[in-house]
C-alpha positions in Angstrom: -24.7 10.7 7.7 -25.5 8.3 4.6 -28.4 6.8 6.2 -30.0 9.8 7.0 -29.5 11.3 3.6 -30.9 8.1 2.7 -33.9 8.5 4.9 -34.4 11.7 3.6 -34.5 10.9 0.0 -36.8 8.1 0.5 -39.2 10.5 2.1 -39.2 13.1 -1.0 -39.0 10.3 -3.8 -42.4 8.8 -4.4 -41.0 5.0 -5.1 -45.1 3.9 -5.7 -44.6 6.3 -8.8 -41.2 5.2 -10.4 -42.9 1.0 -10.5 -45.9 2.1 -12.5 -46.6 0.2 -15.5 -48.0 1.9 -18.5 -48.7 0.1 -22.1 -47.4 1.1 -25.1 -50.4 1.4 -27.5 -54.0 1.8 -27.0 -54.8 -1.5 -28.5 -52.5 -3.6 -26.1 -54.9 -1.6 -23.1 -57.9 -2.4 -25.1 -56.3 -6.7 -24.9 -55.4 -6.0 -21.1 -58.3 -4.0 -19.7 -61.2 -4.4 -22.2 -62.6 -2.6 -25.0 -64.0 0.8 -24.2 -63.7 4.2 -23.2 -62.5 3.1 -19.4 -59.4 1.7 -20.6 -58.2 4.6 -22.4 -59.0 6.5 -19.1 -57.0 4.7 -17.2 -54.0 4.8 -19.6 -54.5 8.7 -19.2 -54.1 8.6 -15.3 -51.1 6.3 -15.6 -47.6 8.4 -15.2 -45.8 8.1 -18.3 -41.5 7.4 -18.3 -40.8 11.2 -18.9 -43.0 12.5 -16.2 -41.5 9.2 -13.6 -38.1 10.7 -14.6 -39.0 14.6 -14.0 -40.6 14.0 -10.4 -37.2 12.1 -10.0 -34.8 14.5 -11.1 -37.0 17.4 -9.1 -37.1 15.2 -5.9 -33.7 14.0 -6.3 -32.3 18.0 -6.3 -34.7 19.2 -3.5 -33.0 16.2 -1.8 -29.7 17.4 -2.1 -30.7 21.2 -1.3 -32.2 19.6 1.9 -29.2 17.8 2.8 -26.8 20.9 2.0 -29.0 22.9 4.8 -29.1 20.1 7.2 -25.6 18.9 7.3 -23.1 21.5 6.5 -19.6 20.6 5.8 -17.5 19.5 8.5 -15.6 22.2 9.5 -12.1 20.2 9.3 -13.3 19.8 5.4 -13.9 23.5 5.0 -10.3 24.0 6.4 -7.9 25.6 3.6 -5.0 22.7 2.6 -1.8 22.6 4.7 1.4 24.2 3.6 4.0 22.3 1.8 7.4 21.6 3.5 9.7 24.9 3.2 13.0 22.1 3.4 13.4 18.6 3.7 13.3 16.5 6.9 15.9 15.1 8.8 14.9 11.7 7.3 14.7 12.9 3.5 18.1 13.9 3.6 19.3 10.9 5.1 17.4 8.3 2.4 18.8 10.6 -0.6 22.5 10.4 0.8 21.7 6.3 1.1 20.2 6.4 -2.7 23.6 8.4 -3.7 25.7 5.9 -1.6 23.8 3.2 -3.5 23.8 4.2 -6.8 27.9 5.6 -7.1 28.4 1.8 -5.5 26.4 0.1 -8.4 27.9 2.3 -11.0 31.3 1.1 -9.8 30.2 -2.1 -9.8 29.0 -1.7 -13.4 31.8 -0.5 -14.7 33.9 -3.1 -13.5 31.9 -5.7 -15.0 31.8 -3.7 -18.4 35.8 -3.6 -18.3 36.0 -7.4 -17.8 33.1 -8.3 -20.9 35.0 -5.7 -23.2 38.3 -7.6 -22.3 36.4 -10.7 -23.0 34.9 -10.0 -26.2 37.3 -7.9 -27.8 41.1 -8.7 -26.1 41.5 -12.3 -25.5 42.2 -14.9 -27.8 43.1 -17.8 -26.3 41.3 -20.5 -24.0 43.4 -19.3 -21.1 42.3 -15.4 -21.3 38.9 -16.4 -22.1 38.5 -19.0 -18.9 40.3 -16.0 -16.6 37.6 -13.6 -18.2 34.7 -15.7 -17.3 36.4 -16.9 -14.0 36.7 -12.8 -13.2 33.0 -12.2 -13.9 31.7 -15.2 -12.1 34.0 -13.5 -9.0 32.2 -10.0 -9.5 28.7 -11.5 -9.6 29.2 -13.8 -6.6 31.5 -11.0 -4.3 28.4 -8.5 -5.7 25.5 -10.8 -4.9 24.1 -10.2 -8.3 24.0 -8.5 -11.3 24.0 -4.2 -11.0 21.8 -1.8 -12.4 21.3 -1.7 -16.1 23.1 -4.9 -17.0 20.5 -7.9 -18.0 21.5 -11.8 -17.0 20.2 -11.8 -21.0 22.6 -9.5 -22.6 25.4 -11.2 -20.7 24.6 -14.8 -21.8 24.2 -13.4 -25.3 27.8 -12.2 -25.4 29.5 -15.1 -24.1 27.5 -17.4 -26.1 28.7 -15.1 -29.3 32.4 -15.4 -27.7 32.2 -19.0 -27.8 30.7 -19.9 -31.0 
């Protein structure tokens, strides 16, 4: 479809008149073509940059008119949109229960690793409850494979460097 649009356009566009050359002043055609009343003629039968740019525009909108008429739209395009689901699928429902499962799991998680830095930073004293503390968090990150949801390696590391100074 392009290529004949293309073919079209080429055929009501008249390219020889869009790579005319036209001079500026009269007395750089008088240095080009001589002095005399012939250059100045010539200038006059020259297409100036407004009337290159009007042929264009008209040519370029006939084109389109043309191509509207030739090649209607396909009727697949025309089509109205298709309705939105009514309910969720069988598979929606299943991912949300999974993203519920998922997230109650890493909120556990979360809170059990909360419990043991407030221990660590507020309760114990001694070396002994302060090596179990870190002991118990190293235990939750390893059994957990990783950190959970909205705690940052960062934030921890900033704590028990705090702790220990």
């Amino acid at each position: 479809m392009s290529i004949s649009l293309l073919a079209l356009v080429a055929i009501t566009l008249h390219i020889s008149e869009a790579f005319t050359f036209t001079c500026s002043s009269s007395k750089s055609i008088r240095r080009s073509v001589g002095i005399g009343n012939t250059a100045l003629e010539a200038h006059a039968h020259e297409s100036s940059r407004r009337d290159v740019l009007t042929g264009l525009l008209a040519s370029s909108s006939s084109a389109v008119a043309a191509a509207a008429v030739l090649f209607p739209p396909n009727a697949a395009l025309a089509s109205s949109r298709p309705e939105y689901l009514t309910e969720p699928t069988d598979d929606f429902k299943e991912s949300e229960k999974q993203r519920m499962e998922f997230k109650a799991a890493q909120l556990k998680i979360k809170k059990e690793i909360t419990d043991v830095l407030d221990r660590f930073t507020n309760v114990s004293k001694n070396e002994d409850e302060i090596v179990k503390d870190l002991k118990d968090l190293r235990r939750l990150v390893v059994e957990t494979g990783g950190m959970p949801l909205g705690i940052k390696k960062e934030d921890m590391v900033k704590i028990i460097r705090r702790k220990k100074a």
